[in-house]
N, C-alpha and C positions, 0 to 999 in steps of 0.2 A: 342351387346351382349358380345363378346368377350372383349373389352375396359371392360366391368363393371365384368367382371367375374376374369379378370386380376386386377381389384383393390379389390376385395374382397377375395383374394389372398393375394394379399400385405399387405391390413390391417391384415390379420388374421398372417401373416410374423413379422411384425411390433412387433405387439404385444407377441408373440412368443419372440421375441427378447428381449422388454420390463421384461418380465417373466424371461428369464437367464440372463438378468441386474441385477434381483431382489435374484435371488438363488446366483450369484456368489459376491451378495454385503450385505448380510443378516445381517451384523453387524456393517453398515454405515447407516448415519440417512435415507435414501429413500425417501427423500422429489419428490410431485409433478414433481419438475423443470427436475429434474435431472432423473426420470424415463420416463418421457416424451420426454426427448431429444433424450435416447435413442434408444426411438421406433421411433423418426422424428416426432413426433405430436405436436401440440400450447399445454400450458398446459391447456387454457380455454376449450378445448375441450376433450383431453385423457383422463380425467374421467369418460366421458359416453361413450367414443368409449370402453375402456377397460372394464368396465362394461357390455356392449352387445355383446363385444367377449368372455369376459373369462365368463361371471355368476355369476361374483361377484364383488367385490368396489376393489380396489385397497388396501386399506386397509386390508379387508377382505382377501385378497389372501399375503400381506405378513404376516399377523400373522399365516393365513395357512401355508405360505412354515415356519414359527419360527418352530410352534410346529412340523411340519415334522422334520425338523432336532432335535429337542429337544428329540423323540421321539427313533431318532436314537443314540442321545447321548445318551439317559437311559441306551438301551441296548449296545450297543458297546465300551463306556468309563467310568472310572471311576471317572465322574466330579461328586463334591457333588452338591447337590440339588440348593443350591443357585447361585452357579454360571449358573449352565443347563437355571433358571428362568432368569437370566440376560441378558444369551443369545438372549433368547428366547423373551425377550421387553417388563417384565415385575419386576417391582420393589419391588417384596417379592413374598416369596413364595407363601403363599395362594393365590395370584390373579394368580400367573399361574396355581398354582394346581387345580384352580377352570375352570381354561380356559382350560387346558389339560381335567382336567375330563370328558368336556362338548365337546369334541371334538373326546375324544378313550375312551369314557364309563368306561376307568378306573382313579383313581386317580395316577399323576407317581412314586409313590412310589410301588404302587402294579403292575403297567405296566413293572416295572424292574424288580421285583421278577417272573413275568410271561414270561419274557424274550420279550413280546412284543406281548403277546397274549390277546387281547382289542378288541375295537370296531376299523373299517378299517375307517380312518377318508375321510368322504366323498367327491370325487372331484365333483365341478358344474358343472351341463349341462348347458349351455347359451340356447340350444335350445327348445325350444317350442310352443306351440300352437298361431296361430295371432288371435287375435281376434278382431281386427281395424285395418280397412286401407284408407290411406288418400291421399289425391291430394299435390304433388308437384310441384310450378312451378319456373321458375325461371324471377329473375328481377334485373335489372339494376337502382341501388341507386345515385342520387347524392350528391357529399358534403353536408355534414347537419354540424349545429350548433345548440348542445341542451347545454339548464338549466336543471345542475341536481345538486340534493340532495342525498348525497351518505346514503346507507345504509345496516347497517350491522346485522346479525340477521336473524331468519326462514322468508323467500322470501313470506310467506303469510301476514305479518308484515309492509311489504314495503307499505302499504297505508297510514301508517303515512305521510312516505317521500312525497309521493303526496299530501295528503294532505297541507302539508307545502311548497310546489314546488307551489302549485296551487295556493295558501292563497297570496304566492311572485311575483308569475306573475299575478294573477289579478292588484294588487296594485300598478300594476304598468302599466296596460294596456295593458298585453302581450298577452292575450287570447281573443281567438275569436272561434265561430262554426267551423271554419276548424284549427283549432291548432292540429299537432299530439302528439302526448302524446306516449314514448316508454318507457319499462324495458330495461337495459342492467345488464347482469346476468354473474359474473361470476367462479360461481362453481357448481359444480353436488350438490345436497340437499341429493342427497343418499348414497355422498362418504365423504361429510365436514358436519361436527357437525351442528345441526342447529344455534348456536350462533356463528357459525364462517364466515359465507356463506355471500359473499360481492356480491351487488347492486347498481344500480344508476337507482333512479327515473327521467324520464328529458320531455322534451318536447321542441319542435323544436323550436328556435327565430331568429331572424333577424340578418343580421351580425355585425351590430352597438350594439346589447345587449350586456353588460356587467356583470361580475357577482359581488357575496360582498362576505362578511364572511358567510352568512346562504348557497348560491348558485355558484356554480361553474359553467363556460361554458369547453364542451368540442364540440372536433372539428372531426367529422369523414371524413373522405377520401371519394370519389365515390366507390364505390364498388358491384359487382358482387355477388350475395345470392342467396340461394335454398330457396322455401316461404313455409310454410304453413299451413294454413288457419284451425282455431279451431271454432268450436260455442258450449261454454258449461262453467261450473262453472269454474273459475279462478284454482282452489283447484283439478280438470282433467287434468290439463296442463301435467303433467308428463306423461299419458299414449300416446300422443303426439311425446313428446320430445324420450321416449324409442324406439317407433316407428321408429321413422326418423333417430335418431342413429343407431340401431339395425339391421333393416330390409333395409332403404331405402336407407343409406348412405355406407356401403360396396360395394351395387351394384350399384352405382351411377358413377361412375367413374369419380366424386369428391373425392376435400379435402376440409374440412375448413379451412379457414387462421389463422391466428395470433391471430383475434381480436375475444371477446364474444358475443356470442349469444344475438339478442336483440328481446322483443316480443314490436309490436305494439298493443294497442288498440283501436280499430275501431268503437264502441261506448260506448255510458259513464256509467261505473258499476250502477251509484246511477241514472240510469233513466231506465235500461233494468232490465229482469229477472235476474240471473244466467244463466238460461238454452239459453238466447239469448246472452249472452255475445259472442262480435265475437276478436279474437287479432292472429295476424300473428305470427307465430316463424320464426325469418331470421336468416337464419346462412349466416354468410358472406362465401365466399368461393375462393380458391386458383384461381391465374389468371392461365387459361390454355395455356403452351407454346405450339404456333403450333407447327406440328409434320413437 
């Protein structure tokens, strides 16, 4: 109990840190990489962990800290209007003045003349009500070699790529009743654009399989995972994945490692209901140095 209280500390530290990475570098690009480092997180995963600590997307919180400080330029400098929006990460004035408006209920032209007297722009509570809770367990992976068809695009999408992943290994003799079939996933959907959100559809092959131009093989290490276990619409997967960020992984006295997140499917969509669909979420996870 004390191990996992001591890590949800740390994360909640982390990320703390992550955030004055972010206030004291507000006019440097902010990429993933480079905010993640900060806080010590893989960046496959710092999207949803910061997401379940702060109560909002990363994004969402540096355009919050912009207009904080924009908010303060209004009143306290005399920058004109355009430069304030430039600041601020926005490339003309109306789209910040649209963004500020929607943020301190006033427009910032009228927020300056009011000295700063507006709407109190709102910080997120991360905390609230659980309303699902789930079985974690963990397991021990060996080396795998999958065929994957990578894909880019909203993650509900990615049937394509199976589809044509699956079209490629029939024809070639690669499937059978126990073939596994995995997503590996690697961005939050709530924090990257959905046309931006990178995938690989794969499925496990033999070590002799090779791949062409359509398929590619990749090679995972054995590896050590937290599992678990969904039965519900593909399209539910999120309340899941928030879950086991949110709730399950601060008090865990885990980390995730380096590598992304991968869901297995455990039976075949186009033979089950939705509501029977069963698929794993494994996080890989940090190897623990004995103490």
């Amino acid at each position: 109990m004390a191990a996992r209280q001591s890590t949800r500390l740390d994360y909640g530290r982390r990320v703390a840190r992550a955030m004055a990475f972010i206030a004291a570098n507000l006019d440097a690009p902010l990429d993933l990489a480079s905010v993640a480092e900060a806080a010590s997180f893989s960046p496959f995963h710092f999207h949803r962990i910061f997401r379940a600590i702060a109560g909002e997307t990363l994004s969402e919180h540096i355009a919050r800290a912009r207009l904080s400080r924009a908010a303060k330029d209004l009143i306290e400098a005399t920058r004109p209007m355009p430069r304030i929006a430039r600041r601020a990460g926005y490339a003309s004035v109306a789209a910040f003045t649209r963004a500020f408006g929607q943020a301190y209920g006033l427009p910032p032209g009228a927020y300056r003349r009011s000295r700063g007297i507006g709407a109190v722009l709102p910080v997120p509570d991360p905390t609230r009500e659980e309303t699902a809770m789930y079985d974690v367990t963990f397991r021990n992976y060996p080396a795998m070699r999958l065929a994957v068809v990578d894909h880019r695009g909203p993650y509900q999408q990615i049937g394509t790529a199976f589809d044509q992943l699956t079209a490629w290994g029939r024809a070639r003799g690669l499937l059978a009743p126990a073939t596994r079939f995995f997503g590996r996933y690697f961005d939050d959907p709530k924090s990257v654009p959905a046309a931006q959100c990178r995938a690989q559809a794969g499925f496990e092959v033999w070590l002799s399989t090779e791949g062409d131009a359509e398929v590619g093989i990749v090679t995972l290490p054995a590896f050590r995972a937290a599992v678990l276990r969904f039965k519900g619409p593909y399209t539910e997967l999120e309340t899941p994945y928030a879950w086991m960020y949110g709730s399950w992984l601060p008090g865990s006295g885990d980390e995730p490692s380096s590598d992304p997140c991968l869901e297995e499917y455990l039976n075949d969509p186009k033979a089950v209901p939705p509501p029977e669909r069963l698929t794993d979420i494994i996080m890989p996870l940090r190897q623990k140095v004995p103490a």
